[in-house]
VEXDREN-2710 file (C-alpha; in Angstrom, 1 decimal):
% VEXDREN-2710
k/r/px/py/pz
1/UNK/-39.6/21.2/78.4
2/UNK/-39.1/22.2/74.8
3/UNK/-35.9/22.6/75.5
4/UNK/-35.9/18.8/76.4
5/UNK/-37.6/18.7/73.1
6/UNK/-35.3/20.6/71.0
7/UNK/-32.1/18.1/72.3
8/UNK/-34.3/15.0/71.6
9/UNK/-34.7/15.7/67.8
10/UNK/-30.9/16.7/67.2
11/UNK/-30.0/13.8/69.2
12/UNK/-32.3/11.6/67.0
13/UNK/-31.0/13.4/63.7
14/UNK/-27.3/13.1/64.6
15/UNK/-28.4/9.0/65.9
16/UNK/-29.7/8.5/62.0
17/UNK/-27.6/6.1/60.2
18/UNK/-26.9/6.9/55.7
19/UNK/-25.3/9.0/53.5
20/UNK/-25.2/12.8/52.7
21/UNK/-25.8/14.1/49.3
22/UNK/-22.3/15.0/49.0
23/UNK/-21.4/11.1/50.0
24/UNK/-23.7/9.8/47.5
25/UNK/-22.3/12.2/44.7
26/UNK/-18.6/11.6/45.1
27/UNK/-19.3/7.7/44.7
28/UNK/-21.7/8.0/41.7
29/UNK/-18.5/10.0/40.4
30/UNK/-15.5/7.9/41.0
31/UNK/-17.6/4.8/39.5
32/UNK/-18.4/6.6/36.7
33/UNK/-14.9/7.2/36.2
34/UNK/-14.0/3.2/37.2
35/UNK/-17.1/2.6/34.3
36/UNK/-15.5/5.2/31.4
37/UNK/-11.9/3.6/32.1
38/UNK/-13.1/-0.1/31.9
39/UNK/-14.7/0.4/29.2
40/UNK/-12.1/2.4/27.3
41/UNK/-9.7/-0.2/27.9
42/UNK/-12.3/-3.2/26.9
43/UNK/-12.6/-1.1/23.8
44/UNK/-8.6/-0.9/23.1
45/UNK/-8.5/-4.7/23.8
46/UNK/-11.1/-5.1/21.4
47/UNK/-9.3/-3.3/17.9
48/UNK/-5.8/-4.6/19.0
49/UNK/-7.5/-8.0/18.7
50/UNK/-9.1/-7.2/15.8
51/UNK/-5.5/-5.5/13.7
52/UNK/-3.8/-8.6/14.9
53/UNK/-6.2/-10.9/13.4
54/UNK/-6.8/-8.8/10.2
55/UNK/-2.8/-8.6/10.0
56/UNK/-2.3/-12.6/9.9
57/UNK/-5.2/-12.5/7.1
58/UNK/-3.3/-10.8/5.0
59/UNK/0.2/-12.3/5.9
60/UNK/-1.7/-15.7/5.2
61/UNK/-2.9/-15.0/2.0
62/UNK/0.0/-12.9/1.3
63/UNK/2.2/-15.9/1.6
64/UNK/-0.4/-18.3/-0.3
65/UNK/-0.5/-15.6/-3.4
66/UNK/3.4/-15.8/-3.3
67/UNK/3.4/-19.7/-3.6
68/UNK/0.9/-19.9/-6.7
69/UNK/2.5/-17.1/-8.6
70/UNK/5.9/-18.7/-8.1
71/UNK/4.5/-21.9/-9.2
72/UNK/3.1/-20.4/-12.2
73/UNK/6.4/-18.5/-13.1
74/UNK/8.5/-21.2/-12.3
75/UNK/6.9/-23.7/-14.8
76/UNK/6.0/-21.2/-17.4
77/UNK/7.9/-21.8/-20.8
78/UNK/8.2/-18.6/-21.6
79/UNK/6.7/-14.9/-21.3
80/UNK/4.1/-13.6/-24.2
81/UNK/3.5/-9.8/-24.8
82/UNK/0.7/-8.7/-22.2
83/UNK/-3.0/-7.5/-23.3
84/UNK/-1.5/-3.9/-23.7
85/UNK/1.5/-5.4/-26.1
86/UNK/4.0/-5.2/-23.2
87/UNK/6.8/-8.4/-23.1
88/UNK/8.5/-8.7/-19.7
89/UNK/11.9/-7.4/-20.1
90/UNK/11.7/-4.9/-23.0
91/UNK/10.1/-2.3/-20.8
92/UNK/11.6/-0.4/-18.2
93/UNK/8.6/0.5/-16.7
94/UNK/6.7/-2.1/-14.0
95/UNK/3.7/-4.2/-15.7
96/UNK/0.3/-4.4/-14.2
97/UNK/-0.5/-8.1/-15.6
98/UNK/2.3/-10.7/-17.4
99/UNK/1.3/-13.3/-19.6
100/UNK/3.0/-16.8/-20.2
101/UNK/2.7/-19.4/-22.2
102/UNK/2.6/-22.9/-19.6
103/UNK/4.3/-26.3/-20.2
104/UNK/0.8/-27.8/-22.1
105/UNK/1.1/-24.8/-24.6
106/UNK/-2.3/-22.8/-22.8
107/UNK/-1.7/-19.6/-21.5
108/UNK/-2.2/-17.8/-18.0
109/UNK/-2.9/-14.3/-17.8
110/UNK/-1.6/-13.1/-14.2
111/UNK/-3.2/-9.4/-13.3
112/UNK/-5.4/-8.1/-11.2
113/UNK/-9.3/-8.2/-11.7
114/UNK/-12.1/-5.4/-10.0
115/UNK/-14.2/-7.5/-7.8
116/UNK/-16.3/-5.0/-6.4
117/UNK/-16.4/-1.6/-5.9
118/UNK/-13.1/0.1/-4.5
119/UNK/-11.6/-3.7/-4.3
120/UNK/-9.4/-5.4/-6.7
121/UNK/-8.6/-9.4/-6.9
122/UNK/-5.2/-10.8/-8.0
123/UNK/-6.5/-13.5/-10.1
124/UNK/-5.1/-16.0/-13.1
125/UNK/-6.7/-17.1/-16.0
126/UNK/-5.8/-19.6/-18.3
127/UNK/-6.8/-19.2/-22.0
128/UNK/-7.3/-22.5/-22.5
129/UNK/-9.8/-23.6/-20.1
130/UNK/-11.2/-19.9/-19.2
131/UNK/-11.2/-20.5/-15.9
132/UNK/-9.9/-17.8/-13.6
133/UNK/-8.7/-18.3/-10.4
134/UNK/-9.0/-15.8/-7.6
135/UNK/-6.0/-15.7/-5.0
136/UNK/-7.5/-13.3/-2.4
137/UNK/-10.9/-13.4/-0.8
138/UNK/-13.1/-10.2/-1.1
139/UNK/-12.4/-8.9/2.2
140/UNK/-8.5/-8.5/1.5
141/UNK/-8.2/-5.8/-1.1
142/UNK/-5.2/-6.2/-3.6
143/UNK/-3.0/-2.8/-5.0
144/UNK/-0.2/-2.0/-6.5
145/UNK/0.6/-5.6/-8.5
146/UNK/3.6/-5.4/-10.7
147/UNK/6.2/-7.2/-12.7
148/UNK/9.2/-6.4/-13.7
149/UNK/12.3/-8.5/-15.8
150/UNK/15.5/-9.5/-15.8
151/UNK/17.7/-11.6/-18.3
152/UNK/20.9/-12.2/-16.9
153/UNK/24.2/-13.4/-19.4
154/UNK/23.4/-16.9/-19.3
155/UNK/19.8/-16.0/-20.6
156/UNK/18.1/-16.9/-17.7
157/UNK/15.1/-14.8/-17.3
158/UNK/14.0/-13.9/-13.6
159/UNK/10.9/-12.2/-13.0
160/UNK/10.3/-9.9/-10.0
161/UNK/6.8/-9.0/-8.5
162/UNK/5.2/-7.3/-6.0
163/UNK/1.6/-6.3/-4.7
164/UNK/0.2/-4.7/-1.9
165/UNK/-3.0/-6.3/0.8
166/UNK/-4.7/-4.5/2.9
167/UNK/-8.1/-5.3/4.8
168/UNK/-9.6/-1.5/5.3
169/UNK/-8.1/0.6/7.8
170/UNK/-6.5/-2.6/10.2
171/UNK/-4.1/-3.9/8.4
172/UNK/-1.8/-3.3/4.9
173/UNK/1.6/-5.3/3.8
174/UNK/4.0/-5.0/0.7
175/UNK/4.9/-8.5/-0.9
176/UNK/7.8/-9.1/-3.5
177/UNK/9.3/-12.0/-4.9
178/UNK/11.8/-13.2/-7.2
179/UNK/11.8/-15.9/-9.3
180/UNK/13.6/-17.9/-12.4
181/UNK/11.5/-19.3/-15.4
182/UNK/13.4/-21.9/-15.5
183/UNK/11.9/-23.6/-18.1
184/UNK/12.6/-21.0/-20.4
185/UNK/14.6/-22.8/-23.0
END
């Protein structure tokens, strides 16, 4: 009879229906490893989206500091020695801020301005009124802005400039451009 007994309680053990320890243990693993993955590539998702964002910032405001400075250039009368004594065109070295003298007689100063700590502004400011103008918001950081001249035979004076945005570690872009003061006459 306990022999009877013994057969009953393996059959009854091997009759039990769930999983093993090592069964359990294998699973918790490979969804771990579904969990790390999923993650990691919601992550990735998540930075690409934010560099492509931050990289149309600054190509936006990029572009919109091109179109005010070319306006400025272009219907300047003529260029004025800069805060350091520097004219356009009889140094061969790159300004940091140009200075003309507008159609109405007042004069814009073109340069960049520290905003904040570690973060610099390109901004205009007109003499006359004493309003400056910021072209870039706060959170797109402005470097490098310079201007360099060029009077060709005819006397026509072209100015070139370029400046660097960047928003921290995302995104960073050089801008140039060249323009003609035409009203320089």
């Amino acid at each position: 009879m306990q022999k009877n007994t013994r057969l009953t309680i393996k059959n009854k053990k091997r009759n039990q229906s769930g999983f093993t320890l090592i069964e359990l243990l294998v699973a918790t693993a490979i969804g771990a490893m579904i969990m790390v993955t999923v993650s990691s590539m919601f992550f990735i998702i998540t930075l690409n989206s934010a560099k492509i964002g931050a990289r149309k910032e600054v190509k936006n405001v990029g572009e919109n500091i091109k179109q005010h400075l070319d306006y400025i250039i272009k219907n300047s009368l003529d260029l004025l020695p800069n805060d350091q004594g520097q004219v356009c065109g009889e140094t061969t070295t790159s300004l940091s801020t140009l200075k003309l003298r507008n159609i109405d007689n007042s004069i814009t100063d073109i340069g960049l301005i520290h905003e904040t700590e570690g973060n610099f502004i390109v901004a205009t400011n007109s003499a006359n009124g004493g309003e400056t103008i910021r072209l870039n918001p706060k959170e797109v950081n402005a470097e490098n802005l310079g201007f360099s001249c060029i009077e060709n035979p005819a006397g026509e004076t072209y100015i070139n400039y370029q400046f660097n945005l960047k928003i921290g570690n995302l995104a960073n872009q050089h801008f140039s451009g060249f323009v003609l003061l035409r009203n320089n006459y």
